[in-house]
C-alpha positions as CSV (number, residue, x, y, z in Angstrom):
1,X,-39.5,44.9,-42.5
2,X,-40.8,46.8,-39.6
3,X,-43.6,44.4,-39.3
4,X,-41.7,41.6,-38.9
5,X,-39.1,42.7,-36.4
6,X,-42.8,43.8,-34.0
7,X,-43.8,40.5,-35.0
8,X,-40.9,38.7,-33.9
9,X,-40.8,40.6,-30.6
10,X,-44.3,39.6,-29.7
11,X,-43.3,35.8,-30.7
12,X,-40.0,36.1,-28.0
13,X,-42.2,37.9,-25.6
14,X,-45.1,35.2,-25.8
15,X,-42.1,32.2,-25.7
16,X,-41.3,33.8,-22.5
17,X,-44.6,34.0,-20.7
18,X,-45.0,30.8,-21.6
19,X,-42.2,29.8,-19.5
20,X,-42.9,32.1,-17.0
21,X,-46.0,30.1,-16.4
22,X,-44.4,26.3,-17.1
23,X,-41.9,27.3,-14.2
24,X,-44.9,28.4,-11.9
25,X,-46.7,25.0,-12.8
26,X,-43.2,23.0,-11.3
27,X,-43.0,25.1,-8.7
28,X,-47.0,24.2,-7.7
29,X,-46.4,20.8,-8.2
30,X,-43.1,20.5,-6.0
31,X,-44.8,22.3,-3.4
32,X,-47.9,19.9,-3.4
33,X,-45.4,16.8,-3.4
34,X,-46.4,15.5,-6.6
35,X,-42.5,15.1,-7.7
36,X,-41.1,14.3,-4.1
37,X,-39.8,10.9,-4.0
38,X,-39.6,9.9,-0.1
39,X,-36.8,7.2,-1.0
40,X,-34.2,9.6,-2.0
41,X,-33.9,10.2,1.6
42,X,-33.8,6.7,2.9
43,X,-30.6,5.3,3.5
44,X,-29.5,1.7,1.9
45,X,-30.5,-0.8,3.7
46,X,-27.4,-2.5,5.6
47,X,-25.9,-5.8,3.6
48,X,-24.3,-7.7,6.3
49,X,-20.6,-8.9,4.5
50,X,-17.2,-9.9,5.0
51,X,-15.9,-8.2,8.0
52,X,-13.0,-7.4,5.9
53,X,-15.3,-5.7,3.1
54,X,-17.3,-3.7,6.6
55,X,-16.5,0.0,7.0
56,X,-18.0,-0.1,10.7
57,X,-18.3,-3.6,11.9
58,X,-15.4,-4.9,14.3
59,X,-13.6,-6.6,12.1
60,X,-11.5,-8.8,13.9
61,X,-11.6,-11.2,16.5
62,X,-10.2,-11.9,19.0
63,X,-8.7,-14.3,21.9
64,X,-8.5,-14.4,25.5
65,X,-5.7,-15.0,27.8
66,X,-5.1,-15.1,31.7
67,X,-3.4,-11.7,33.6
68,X,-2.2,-12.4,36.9
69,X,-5.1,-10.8,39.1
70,X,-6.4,-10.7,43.1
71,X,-10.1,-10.0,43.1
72,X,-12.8,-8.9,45.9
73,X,-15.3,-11.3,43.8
74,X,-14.1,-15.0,44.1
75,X,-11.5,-14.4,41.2
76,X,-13.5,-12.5,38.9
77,X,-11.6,-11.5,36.9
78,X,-8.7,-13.6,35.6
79,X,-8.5,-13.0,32.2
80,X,-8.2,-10.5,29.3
81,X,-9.9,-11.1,26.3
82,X,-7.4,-9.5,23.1
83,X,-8.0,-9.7,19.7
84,X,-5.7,-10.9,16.6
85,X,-5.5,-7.1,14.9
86,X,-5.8,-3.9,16.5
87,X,-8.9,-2.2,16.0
88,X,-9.4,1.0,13.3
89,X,-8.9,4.4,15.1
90,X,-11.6,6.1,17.0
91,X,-14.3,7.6,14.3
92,X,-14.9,11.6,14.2
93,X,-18.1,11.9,12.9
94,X,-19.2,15.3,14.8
95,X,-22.0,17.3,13.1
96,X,-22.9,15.6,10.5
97,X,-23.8,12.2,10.0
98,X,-22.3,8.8,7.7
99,X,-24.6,6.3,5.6
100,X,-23.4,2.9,6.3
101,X,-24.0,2.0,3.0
102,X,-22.0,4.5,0.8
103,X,-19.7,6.5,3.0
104,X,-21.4,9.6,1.8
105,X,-22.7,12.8,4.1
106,X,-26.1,13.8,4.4
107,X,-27.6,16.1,6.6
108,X,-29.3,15.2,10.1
109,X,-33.1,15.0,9.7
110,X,-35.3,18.0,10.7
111,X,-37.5,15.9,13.4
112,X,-34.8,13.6,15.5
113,X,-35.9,10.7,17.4
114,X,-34.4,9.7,20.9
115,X,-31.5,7.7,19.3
116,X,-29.3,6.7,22.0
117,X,-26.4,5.7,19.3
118,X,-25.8,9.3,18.3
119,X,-25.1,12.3,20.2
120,X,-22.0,13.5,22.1
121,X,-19.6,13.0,25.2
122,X,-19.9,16.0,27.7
123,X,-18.0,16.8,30.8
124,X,-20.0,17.2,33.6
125,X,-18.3,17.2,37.0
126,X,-20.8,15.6,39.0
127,X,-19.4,12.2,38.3
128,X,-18.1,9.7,38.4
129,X,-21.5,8.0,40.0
130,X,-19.4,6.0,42.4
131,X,-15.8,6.1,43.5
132,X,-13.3,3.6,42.4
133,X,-11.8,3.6,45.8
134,X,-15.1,2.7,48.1
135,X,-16.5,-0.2,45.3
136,X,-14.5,-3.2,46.8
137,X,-17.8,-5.3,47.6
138,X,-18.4,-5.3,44.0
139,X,-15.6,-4.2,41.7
140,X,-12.5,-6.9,40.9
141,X,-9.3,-4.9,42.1
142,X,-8.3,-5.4,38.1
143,X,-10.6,-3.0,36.8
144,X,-10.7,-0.3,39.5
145,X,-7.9,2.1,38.0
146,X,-7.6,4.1,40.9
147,X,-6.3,1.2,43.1
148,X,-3.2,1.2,40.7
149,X,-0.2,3.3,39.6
150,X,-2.7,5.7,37.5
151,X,-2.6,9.5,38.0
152,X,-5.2,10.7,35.8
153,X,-8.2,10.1,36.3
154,X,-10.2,13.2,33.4
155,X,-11.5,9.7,31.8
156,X,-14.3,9.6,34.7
157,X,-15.8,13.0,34.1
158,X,-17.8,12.5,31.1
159,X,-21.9,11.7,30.3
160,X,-23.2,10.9,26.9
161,X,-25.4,13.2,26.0
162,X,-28.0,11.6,23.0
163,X,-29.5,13.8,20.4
164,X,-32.5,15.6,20.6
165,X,-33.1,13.8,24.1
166,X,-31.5,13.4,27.7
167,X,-30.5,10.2,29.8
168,X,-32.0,10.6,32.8
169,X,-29.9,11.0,35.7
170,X,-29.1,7.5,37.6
171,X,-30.5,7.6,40.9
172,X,-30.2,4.3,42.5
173,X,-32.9,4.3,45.4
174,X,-35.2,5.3,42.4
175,X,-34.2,2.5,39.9
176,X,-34.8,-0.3,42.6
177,X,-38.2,0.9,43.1
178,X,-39.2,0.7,38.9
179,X,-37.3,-2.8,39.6
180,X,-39.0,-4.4,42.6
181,X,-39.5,-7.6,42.6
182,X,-37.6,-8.3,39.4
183,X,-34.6,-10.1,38.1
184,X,-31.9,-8.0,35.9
185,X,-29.7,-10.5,34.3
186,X,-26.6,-10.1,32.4
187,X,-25.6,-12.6,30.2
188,X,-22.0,-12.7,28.0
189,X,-18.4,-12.3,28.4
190,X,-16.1,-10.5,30.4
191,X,-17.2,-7.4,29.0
192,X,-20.6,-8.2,30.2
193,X,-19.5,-9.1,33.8
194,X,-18.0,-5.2,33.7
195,X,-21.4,-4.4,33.0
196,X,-22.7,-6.3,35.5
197,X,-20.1,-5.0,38.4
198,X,-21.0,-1.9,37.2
199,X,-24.4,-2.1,37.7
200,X,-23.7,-3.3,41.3
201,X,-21.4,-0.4,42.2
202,X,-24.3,2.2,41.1
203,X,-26.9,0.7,42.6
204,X,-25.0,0.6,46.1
205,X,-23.4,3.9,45.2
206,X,-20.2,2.2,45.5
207,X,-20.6,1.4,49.7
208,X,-20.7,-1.5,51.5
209,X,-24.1,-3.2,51.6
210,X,-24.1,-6.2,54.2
211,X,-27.4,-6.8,53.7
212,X,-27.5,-7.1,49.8
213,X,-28.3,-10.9,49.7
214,X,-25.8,-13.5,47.9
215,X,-28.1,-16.2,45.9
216,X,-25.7,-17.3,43.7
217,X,-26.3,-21.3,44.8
218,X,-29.8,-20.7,43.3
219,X,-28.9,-20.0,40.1
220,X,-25.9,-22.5,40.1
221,X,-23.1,-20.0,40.7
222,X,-21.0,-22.4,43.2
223,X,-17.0,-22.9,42.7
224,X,-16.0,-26.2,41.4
225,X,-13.0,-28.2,42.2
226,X,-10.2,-26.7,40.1
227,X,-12.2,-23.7,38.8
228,X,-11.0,-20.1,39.0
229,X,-14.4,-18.9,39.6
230,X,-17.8,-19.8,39.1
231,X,-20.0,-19.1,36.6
232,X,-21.6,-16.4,37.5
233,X,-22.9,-14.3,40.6
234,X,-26.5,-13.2,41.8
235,X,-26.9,-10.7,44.5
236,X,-30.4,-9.8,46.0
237,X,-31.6,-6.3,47.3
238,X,-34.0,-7.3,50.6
239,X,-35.8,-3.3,50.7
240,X,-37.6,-4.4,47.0
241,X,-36.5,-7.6,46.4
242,X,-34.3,-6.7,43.4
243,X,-31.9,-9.5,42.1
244,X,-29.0,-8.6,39.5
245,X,-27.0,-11.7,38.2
246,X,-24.2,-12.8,35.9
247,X,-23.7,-16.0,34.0
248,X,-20.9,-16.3,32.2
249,X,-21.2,-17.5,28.1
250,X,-18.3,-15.7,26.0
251,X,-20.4,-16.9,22.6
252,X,-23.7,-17.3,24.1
253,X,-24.2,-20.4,22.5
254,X,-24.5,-24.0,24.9
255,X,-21.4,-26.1,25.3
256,X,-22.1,-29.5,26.3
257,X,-18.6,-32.0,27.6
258,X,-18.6,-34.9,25.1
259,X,-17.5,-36.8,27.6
260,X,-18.4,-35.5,31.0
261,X,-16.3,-38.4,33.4
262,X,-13.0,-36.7,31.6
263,X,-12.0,-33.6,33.0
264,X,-9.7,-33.0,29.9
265,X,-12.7,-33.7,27.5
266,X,-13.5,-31.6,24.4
267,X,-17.0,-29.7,24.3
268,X,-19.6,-29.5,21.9
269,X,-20.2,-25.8,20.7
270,X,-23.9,-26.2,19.8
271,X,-24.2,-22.6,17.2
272,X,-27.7,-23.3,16.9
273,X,-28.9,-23.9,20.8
274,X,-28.9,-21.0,23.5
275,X,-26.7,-21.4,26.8
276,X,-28.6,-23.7,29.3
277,X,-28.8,-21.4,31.6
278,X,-31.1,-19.1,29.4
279,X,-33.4,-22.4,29.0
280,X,-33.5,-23.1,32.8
281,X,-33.7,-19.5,34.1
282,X,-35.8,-17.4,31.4
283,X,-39.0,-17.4,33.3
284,X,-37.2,-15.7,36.1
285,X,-35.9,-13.1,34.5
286,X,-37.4,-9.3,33.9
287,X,-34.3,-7.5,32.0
288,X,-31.5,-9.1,29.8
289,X,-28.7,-8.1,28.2
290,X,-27.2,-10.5,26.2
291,X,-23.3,-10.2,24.9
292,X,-20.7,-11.6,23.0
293,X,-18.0,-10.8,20.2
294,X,-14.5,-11.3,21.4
295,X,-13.9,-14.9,21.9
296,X,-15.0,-15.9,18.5
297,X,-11.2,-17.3,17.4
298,X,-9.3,-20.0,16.6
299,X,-6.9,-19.4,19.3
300,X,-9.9,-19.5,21.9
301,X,-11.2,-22.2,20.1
302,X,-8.6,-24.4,20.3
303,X,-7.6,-23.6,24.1
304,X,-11.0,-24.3,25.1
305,X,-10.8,-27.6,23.3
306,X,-14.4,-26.2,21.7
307,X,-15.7,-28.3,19.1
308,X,-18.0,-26.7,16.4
309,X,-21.6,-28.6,16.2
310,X,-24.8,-28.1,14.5
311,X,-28.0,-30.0,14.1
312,X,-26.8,-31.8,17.3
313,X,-23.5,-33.3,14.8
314,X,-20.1,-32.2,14.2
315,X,-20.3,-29.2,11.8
316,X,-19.5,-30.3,8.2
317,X,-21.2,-26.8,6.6
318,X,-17.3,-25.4,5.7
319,X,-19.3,-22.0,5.0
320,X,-20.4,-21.4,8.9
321,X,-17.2,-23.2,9.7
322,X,-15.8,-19.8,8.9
323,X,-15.3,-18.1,12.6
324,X,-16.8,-14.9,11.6
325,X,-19.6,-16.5,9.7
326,X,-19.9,-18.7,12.7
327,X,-20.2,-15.7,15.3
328,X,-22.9,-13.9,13.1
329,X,-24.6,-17.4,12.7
330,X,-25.0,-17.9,16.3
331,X,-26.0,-14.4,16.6
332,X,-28.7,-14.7,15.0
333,X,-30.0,-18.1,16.4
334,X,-29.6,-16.6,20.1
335,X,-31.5,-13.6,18.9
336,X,-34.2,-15.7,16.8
337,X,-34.8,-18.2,19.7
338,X,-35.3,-15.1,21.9
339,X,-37.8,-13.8,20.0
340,X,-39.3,-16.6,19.5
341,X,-39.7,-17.1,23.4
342,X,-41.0,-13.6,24.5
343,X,-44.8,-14.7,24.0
344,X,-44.5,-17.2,26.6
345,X,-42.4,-14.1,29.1
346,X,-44.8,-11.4,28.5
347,X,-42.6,-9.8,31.7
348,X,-39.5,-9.9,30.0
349,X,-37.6,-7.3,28.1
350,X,-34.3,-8.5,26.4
351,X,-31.3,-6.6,24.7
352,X,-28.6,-7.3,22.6
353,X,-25.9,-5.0,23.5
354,X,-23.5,-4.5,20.6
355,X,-19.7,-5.3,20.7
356,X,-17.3,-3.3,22.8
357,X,-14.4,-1.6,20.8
358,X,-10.9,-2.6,21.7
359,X,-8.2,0.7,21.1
360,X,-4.6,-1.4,20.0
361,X,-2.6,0.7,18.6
362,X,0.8,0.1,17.0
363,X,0.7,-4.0,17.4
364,X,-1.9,-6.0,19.7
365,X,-1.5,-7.2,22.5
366,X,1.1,-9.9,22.4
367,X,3.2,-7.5,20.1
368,X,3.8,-4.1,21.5
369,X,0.0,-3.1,21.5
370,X,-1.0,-0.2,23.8
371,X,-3.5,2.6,24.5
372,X,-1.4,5.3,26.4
373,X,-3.5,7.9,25.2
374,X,-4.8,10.1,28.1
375,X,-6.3,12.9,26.5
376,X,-10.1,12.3,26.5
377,X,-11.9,12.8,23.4
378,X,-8.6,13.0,21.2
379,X,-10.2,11.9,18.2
380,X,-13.7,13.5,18.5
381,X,-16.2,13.7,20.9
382,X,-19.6,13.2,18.9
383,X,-21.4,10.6,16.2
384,X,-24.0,10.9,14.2
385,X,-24.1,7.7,12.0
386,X,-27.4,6.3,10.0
387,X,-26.0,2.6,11.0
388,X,-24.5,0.8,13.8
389,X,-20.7,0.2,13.9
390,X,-21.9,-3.5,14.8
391,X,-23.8,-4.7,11.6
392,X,-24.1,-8.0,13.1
393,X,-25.6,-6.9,15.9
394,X,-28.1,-4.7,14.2
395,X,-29.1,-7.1,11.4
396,X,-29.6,-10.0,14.1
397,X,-32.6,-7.7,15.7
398,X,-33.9,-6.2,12.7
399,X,-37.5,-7.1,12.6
400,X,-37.6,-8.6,16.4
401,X,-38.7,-7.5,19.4
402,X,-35.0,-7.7,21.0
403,X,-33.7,-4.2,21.6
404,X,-30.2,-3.3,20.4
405,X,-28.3,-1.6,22.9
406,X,-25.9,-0.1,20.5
407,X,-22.9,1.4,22.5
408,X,-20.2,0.9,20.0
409,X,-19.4,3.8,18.3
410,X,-19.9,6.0,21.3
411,X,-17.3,4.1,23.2
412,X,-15.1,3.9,20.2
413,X,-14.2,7.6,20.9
414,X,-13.1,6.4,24.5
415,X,-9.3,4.8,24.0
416,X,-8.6,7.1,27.1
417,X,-10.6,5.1,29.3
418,X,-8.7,1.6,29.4
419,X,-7.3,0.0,31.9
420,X,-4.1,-0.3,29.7
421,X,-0.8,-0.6,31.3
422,X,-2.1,0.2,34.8
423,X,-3.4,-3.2,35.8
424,X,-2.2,-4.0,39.3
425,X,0.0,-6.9,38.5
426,X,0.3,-6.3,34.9
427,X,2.6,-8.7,32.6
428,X,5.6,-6.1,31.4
429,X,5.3,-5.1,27.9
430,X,1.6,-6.3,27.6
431,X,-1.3,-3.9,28.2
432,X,-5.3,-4.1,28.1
433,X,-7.1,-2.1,26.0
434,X,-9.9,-4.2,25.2
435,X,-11.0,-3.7,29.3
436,X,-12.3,-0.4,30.9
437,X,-11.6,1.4,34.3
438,X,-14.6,1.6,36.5
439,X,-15.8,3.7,37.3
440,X,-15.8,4.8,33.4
441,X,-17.7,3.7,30.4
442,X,-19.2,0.7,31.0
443,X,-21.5,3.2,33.4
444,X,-22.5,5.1,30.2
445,X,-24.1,1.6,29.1
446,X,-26.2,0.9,32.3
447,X,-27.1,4.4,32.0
448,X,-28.2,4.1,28.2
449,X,-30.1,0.4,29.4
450,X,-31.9,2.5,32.4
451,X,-33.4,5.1,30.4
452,X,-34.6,2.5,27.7
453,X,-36.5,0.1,30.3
């Protein structure tokens, strides 16, 4: 009896050091990688759908209608572009960050890359970078806030601050020099010409500059009989012969007049051919940023008297018919054709900047819509996200050599910053919150494009 219980104590003990050493083994191996599986770690890849089914993506469109306006630029500014729905609340993502794909947390990598999407809005009281009362030259009297009824003005005291990197400081003497004898263009909506004025007011540091060149005629920008502007506006800095433009295409795709002796004709929305301009202009270009987003609508459509065409024919797919499916198509043809045209423009470097968020809140803009909020930063002030809010956007220059500049999400957390009820002759009861005050975030942009050229 005695025997067996030393017997059985030896078997346990023996069962145990046999562990002891299986759990050593896995241990061993774990350490050497032989059980690490790298695609645990890899978020989904992003399945462009339904804008209705998209947790990020802007998910509605939207329409454009004239506000009464008196602008330094030949009528610059017009219009405000609204959309049918109000967009989701600003996102508060700080400190951690959201796969796209399942909504699920996981933690920010150990080595982080200079991702300009992500990081944080900090105050930093050496801006703004140009005042909103010296910019006349450049800025339409509609989107400098400070000319209007406004009283706080917190909004223009923030800088995005990226993770794991900084965005250099802006120094405008400094940026004409790395662009001498180059062309930055800006090409897109209204959204893009606030890019474009705001590009104009750093650069001159918001003074008067009579000897900044206007070659607009050589691009084609001249006013029309019975247009409220021209198409666009190119300005030329003598010192080192730096131009920056702005062509007007709200879906960057080429509208043709079907019948061009009727000034009431309809136009031919070509989906699948780029603006003419790009076609006649590209080789003279060094930097684009290309936009679009907010026109894509029936409304705008319709008002326009814009005709869906493909294949150089009236569009009979009823699938790309579709308006969203229609913007993302033409997204990615603008982005394909591009690409496909940067071997021949070895000096060119081309973005796509991702879609500006628009803050309605209780209605849109025809129905009670408005963005009173004046507490910067209300809803958050940082992101960390795997994906861009703009999945059209990001899956149009997935595997291309156009850059995304992806400013959505960042600028999502901005509802503060709109020009909302303060315009200068604003309609009563209707306010803008798709529009920024400049100076404001449309700076944080140019910024974010500077440091990636």
């Amino acid at each position: 009896m005695r025997l067996g219980s030393i017997n059985g104590l030896r078997f346990k003990q023996l069962k145990l050091v046999i562990l002891a050493f299986f759990m050593l083994f896995l241990l061993w191996k774990w350490e050497k990688g032989t059980y690490y599986d790298s695609e645990i770690l890899q978020p989904d890849p992003l399945v462009l759908t339904h804008p209705a089914n998209s947790k990020f993506v802007d998910q509605h469109t939207s329409s454009e209608e004239d506000f009464p306006s008196a602008d330094p630029l030949p009528q610059s500014v017009g219009k405000v572009e609204k959309q049918v729905s109000g967009a989701p609340p600003p996102l508060s993502t700080i400190g951690y960050s959201v796969d796209v794909a399942d909504g699920n947390e996981v933690p920010p990598p150990e080595k982080k890359e200079c991702n300009y999407r992500n990081g944080k809005w900090v105050s930093d009281n050496r801006r703004p970078l140009y005042s909103g009362f010296g910019c006349k030259q450049w800025l339409s009297e509609s989107w400098s806030c400070r000319l209007t009824q406004r009283t706080d003005f917190a909004y223009e005291k923030f800088r995005w601050q990226p993770e794991a990197c900084e965005v250099p400081e802006f120094e405008a003497s400094q940026f004409l020099r790395r662009m001498q004898d180059k062309t930055v263009a800006y090409v897109g909506d209204s959204l893009g010409r606030q890019m474009f004025q705001s590009m104009m007011c750093m650069v001159t540091g918001g003074k008067q500059r009579p000897d900044v060149e206007d070659v607009g005629a050589q691009y084609g920008f001249v006013l029309t009989p019975g247009a409220k502007r021209p198409d666009g506006w190119a300005y030329r800095f003598p010192s080192t012969n730096t131009t920056i433009l702005y062509h007007w295409s709200s879906t960057l795709c080429d509208l043709e007049p079907l019948n061009p002796s009727d000034r009431a004709t309809s136009y031919a929305m070509h989906l699948d051919r780029p603006p003419a301009f790009l076609k006649n202009n590209l080789h003279r270009f060094h930097v684009l940023v290309l936009n679009t987003g907010h026109h894509w609508n029936r409304g705008k459509l319709r008002a326009n008297k814009w005709e869906m065409y493909l294949g150089g024919a009236p569009n009979n797919n009823r699938n790309i018919a579709v308006i969203w499916k229609a913007k993302n198509f033409t997204i990615h043809s603008i982005v394909k054709w591009m690409d496909a045209q940067l071997p021949h423009h070895p000096q060119l470097k081309v973005f796509y900047r991702s879609i500006s968020p628009r803050h309605f809140f209780n209605g849109d803009w025809n129905t009670g819509g408005s963005c009173d909020n004046t507490n910067p930063l209300a809803k958050g002030s940082g992101i960390h996200l795997n994906h861009s809010e703009d999945g059209d956007a990001e899956g149009a220059v997935r595997g291309t050599r156009i850059k995304l500049l992806d400013v959505t999400a960042l600028s999502r957390l901005r509802d503060e910053g709109h020009i909302s009820r303060y315009s200068i002759k604003a309609t009563p009861g209707v306010q803008d919150c798709l529009h920024w005050c400049l100076p404001g975030v449309p700076d944080t942009w140019n910024e974010i494009l500077a440091a990636q050229l």
